[in-house]
C-alpha positions as CSV (number, residue, x, y, z in Angstrom):
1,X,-47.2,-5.8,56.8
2,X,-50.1,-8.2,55.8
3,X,-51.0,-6.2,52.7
4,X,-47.5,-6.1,51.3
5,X,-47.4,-9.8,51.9
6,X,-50.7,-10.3,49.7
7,X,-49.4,-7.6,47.1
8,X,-45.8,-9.4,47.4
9,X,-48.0,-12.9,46.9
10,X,-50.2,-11.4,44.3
11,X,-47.3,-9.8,41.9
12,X,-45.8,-13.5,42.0
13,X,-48.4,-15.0,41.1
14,X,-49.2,-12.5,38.4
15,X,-45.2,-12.7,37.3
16,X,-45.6,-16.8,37.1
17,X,-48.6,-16.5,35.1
18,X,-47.3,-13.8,32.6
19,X,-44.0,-16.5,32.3
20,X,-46.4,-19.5,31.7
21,X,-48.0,-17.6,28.9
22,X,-44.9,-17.2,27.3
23,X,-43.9,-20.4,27.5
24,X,-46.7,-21.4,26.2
25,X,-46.4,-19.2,23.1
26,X,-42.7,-20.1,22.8
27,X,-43.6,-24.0,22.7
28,X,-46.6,-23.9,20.5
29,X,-44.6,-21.1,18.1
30,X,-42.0,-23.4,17.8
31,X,-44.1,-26.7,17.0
32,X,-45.7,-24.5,14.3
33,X,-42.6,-23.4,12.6
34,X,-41.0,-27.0,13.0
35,X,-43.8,-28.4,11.2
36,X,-44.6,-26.1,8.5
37,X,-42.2,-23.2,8.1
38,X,-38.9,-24.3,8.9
39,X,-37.6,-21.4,7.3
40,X,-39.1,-18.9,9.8
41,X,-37.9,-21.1,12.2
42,X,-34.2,-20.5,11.2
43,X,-34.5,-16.9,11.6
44,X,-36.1,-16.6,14.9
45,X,-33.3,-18.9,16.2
46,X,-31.0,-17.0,14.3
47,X,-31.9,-13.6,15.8
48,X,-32.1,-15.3,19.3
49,X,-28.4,-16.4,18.6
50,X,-27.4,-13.1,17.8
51,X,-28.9,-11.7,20.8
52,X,-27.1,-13.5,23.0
53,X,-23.7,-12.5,21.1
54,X,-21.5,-9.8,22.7
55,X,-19.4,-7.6,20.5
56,X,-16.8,-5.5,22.1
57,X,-17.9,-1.6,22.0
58,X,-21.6,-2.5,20.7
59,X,-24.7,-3.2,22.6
60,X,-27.7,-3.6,20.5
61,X,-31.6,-2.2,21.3
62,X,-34.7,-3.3,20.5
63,X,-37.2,-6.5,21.3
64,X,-36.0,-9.7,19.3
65,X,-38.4,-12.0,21.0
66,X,-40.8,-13.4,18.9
67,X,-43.5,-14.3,21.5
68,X,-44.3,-10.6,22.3
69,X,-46.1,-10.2,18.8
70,X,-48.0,-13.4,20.0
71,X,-51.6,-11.3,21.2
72,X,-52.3,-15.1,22.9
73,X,-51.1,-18.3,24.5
74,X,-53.5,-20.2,22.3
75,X,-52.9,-21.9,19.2
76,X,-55.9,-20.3,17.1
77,X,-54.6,-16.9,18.5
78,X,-50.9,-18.0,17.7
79,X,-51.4,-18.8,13.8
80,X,-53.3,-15.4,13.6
81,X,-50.4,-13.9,14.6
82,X,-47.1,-15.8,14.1
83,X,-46.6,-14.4,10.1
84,X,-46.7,-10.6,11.9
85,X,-44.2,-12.2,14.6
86,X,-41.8,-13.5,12.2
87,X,-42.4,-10.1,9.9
88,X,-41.0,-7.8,13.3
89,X,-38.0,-10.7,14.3
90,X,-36.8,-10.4,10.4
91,X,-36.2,-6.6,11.1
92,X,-34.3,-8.0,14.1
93,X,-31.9,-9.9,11.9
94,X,-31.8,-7.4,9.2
95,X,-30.3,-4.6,12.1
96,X,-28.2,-7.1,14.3
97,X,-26.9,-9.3,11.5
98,X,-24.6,-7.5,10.0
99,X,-23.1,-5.7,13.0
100,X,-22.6,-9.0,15.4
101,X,-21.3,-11.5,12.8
102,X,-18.9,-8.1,12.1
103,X,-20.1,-8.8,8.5
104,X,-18.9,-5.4,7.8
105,X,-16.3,-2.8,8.5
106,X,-16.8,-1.5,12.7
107,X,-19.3,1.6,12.3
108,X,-20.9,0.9,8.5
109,X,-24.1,1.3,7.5
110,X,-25.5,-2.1,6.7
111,X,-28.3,-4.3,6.4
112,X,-28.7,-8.3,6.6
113,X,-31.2,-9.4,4.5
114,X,-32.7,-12.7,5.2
115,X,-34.0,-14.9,2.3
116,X,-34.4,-18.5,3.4
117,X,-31.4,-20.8,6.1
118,X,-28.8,-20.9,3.1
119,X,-29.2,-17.0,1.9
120,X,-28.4,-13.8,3.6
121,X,-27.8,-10.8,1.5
122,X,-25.5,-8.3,3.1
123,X,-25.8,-4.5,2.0
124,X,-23.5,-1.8,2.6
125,X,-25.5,1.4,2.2
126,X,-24.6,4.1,-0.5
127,X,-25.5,7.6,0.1
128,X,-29.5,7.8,0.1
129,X,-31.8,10.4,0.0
130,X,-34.8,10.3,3.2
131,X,-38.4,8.4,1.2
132,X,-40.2,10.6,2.9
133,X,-39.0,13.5,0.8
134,X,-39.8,10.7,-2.4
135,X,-43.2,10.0,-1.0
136,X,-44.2,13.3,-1.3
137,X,-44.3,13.3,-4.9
138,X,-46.3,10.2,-5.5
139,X,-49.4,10.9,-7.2
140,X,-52.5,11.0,-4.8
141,X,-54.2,8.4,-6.5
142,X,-51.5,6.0,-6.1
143,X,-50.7,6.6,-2.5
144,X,-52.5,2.7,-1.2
145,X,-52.7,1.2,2.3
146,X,-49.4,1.4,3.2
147,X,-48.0,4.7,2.1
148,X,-50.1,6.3,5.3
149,X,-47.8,3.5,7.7
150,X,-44.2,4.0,5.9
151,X,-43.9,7.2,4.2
152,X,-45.8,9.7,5.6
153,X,-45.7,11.4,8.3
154,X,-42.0,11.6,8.6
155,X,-40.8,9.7,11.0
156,X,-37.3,7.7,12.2
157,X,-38.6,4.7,10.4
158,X,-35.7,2.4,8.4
159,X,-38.3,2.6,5.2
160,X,-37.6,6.4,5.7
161,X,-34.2,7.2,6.8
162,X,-32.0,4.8,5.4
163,X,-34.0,5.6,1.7
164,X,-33.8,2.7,-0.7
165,X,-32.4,0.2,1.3
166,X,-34.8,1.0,4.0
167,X,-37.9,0.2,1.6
168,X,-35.9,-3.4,0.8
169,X,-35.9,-4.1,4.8
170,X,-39.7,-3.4,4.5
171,X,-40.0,-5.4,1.5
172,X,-37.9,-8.4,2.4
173,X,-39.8,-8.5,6.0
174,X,-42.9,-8.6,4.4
175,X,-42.3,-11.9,2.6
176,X,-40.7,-13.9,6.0
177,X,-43.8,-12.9,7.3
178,X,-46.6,-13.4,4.2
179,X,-44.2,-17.1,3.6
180,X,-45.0,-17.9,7.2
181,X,-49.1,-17.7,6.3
182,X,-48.9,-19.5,3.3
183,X,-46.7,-22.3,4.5
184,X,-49.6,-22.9,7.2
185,X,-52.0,-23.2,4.2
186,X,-51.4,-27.1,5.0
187,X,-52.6,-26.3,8.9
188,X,-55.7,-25.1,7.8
189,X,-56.1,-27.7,5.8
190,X,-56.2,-30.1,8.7
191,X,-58.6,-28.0,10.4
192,X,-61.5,-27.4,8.1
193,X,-61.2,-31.2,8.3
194,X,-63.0,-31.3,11.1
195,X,-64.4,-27.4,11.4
196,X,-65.4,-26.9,7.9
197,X,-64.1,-25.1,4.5
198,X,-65.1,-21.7,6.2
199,X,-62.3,-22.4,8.3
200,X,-60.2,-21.4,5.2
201,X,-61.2,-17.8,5.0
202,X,-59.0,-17.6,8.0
203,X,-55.9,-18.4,6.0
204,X,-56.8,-15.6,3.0
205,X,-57.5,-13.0,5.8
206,X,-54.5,-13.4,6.9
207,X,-52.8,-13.2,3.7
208,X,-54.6,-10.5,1.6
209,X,-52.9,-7.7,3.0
210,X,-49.8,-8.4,3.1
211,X,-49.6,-10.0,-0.3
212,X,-50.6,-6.4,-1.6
213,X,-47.7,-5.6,-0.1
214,X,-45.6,-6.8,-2.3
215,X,-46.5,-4.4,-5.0
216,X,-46.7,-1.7,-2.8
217,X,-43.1,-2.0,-1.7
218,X,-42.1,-2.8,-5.0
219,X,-43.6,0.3,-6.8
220,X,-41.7,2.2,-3.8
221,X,-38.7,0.8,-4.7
222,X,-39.1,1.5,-8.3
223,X,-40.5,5.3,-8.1
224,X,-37.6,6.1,-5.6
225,X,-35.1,4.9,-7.9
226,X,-36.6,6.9,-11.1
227,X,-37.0,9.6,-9.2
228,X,-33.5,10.1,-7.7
229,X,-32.7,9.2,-11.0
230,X,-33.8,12.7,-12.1
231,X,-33.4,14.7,-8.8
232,X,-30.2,13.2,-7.3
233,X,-28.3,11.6,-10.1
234,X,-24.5,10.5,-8.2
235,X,-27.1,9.1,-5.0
236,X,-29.4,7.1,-8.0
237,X,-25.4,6.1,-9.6
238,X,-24.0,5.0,-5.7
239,X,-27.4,2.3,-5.6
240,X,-27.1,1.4,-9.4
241,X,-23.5,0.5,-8.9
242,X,-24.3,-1.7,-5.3
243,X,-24.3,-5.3,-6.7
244,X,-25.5,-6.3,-3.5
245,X,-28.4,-4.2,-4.1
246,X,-29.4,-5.2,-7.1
247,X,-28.7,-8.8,-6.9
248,X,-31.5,-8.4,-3.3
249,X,-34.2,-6.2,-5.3
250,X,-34.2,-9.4,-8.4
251,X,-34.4,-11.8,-5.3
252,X,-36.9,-10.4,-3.0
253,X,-39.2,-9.4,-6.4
254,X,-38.9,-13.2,-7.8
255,X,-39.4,-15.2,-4.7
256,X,-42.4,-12.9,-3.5
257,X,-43.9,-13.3,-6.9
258,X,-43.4,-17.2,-6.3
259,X,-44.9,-16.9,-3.3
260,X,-47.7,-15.1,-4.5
261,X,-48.2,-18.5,-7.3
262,X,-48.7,-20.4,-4.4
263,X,-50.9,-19.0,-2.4
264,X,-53.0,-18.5,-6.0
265,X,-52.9,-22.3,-6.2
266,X,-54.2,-22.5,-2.6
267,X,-57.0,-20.6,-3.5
268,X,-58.0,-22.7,-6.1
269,X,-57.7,-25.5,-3.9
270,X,-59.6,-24.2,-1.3
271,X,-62.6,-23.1,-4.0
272,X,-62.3,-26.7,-5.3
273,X,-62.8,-28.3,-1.9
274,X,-65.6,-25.8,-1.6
275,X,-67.4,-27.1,-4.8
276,X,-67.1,-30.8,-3.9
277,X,-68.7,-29.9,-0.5
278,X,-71.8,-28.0,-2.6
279,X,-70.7,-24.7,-0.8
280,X,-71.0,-21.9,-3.2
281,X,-67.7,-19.7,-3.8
282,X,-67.0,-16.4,-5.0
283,X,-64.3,-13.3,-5.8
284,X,-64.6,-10.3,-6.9
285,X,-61.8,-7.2,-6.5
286,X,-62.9,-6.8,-3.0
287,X,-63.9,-9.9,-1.2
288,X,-63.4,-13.7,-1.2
289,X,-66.5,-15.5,0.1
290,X,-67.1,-18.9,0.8
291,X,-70.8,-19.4,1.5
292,X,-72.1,-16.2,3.4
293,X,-68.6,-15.3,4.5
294,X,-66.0,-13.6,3.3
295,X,-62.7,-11.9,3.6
296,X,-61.3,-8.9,1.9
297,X,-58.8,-9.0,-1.3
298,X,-57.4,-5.3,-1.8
299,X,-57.4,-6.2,-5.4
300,X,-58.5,-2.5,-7.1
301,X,-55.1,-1.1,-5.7
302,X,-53.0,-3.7,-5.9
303,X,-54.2,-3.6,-9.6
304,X,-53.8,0.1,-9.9
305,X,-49.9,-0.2,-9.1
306,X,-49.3,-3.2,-11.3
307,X,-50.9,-1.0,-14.3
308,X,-48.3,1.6,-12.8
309,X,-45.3,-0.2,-12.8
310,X,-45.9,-1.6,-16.8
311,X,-45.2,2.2,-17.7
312,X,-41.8,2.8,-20.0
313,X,-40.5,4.8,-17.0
314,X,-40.3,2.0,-14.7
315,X,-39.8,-0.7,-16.9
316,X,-36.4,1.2,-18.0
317,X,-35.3,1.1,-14.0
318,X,-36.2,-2.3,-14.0
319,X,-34.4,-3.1,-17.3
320,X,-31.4,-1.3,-15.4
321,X,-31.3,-3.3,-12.5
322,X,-31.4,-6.3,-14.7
323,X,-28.2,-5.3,-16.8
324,X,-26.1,-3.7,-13.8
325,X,-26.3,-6.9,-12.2
């Protein structure tokens, strides 16, 4: 009887202490977003709202709380991980949106896409073909990071089964979360202050990546729709004819490129701050260093896919998009 009393005692103390933590990351999460990314804040309190919604005949699966991407209860170990968090809680809104503000008809494939507190882009799907069966004809060479993640194997992932619209939910995810980083650009700031300009290599690390991503996704988007183009011409007609579609892809493409800008100009800043401090800077394709660190760039691929998407093929997709629109 004694020992269940101390396991009893010792499981509620671990179950207060696994709560505390996630208060924790809840209160300083929040204090983030309030102060430099109001934006992401929106959405997780958006998806939060939605959870708690109940629609007659539907009951929705799948985690929708931010602070479980959170690795730590720490502030340091928060920003590392808050732009991943708000990248997971966007696919959230992007699944539950549409089905519990009954955005569209009981039983219809849809996506929500969130762009910023004043834009949500709701998608009714057309007939797609799986991007794993695309994927499989992208050239070697041009299969980057994030082709091993999203298109092959095959799996049950949305980039996968629900085709082009899928790749958008990847896409638009991606920039909540790479927006997230670069709004703390200012937090970092504030911190080499007082821990020095290294501190800053913190802020492209978590960045580098997942800006690539943006052309990655991008050139996914494109090759699927110049493919099906050729292979499947009435599925390539049903997205080319989805102004909702095409009026997302011009949206998601010029605010990720925008976003991109900025974090450009915060590198400059951050290489100027450098200089007045006599800390020697440098870039190259690979790495960003300031003094005798540095952080990877990904730029050879991310190269290698912008030189892919200038070719005639894609450009005429692109210029289709434009005028369907």
């Amino acid at each position: 009887m004694q020992r269940i009393l101390i396991a009893i005692a010792v499981f509620s103390l671990i179950t207060l202490s696994t709560l505390a933590q996630k208060d924790d990351k809840r209160r300083i999460g929040f204090q983030l977003m309030q102060q430099y990314s109001p934006e992401s804040l929106h959405l997780i309190k958006q998806v939060e709202e939605l959870s708690s919604r109940k629609v007659k005949g539907v009951m929705m699966m799948g985690n929708s709380d931010f602070t479980s991407w959170l690795s730590g209860n720490t502030e340091e170990k928060i920003v590392e991980d808050i732009g991943t968090a708000v990248h997971e809680v966007c696919h959230s809104y992007t699944f539950r949106h549409p089905i519990m503000t009954q955005s569209v008809a009981f039983g219809a494939d849809a996506s929500s896409y969130y762009l910023d507190s004043e834009n949500t882009i709701v998608v009714n799907h057309t007939e797609v073909v799986n991007s794993y069966k695309i994927g499989q004809k992208i050239p070697a060479n041009l299969r980057t990071f994030r082709f091993d993640v999203y298109l092959e194997p095959k799996q049950s992932l949305s980039a996968q089964k629900d085709g082009v619209y899928g790749l958008l939910n990847e896409w638009t995810a991606y920039y909540n979360g790479s927006r997230m980083n670069v709004d703390l650009f200012d937090y970092y700031l504030e911190r080499s202050k007082e821990e020095g300009v290294q501190v800053m290599l913190d802020y492209i690390s978590n960045l580098s990546s997942t800006m690539m991503a943006h052309y990655e996704f991008r050139f996914y988007t494109l090759f699927y729709l110049k493919t099906v183009k050729a292979t499947h011409p009435d599925v390539y007609r049903g997205i080319m004819q989805n102004q909702e579609f095409l009026e997302l892809f011009l949206e998601v493409d010029k605010r990720f490129n925008e976003l991109i800008q900025r974090h450009e100009q915060n590198k400059r800043k951050i290489i100027e701050s450098a200089n007045k401090q006599g800390i020697n800077v440098s870039a190259d394709d690979d790495y960003f260093f300031i003094g005798d660190r540095g952080a990877g760039l990904f730029m050879e691929d991310t190269y290698k896919l912008i030189q892919e998407m200038e070719k005639l093929e894609y450009q005429r997709v692109l210029s289709s998009i434009s005028a369907s629109r």
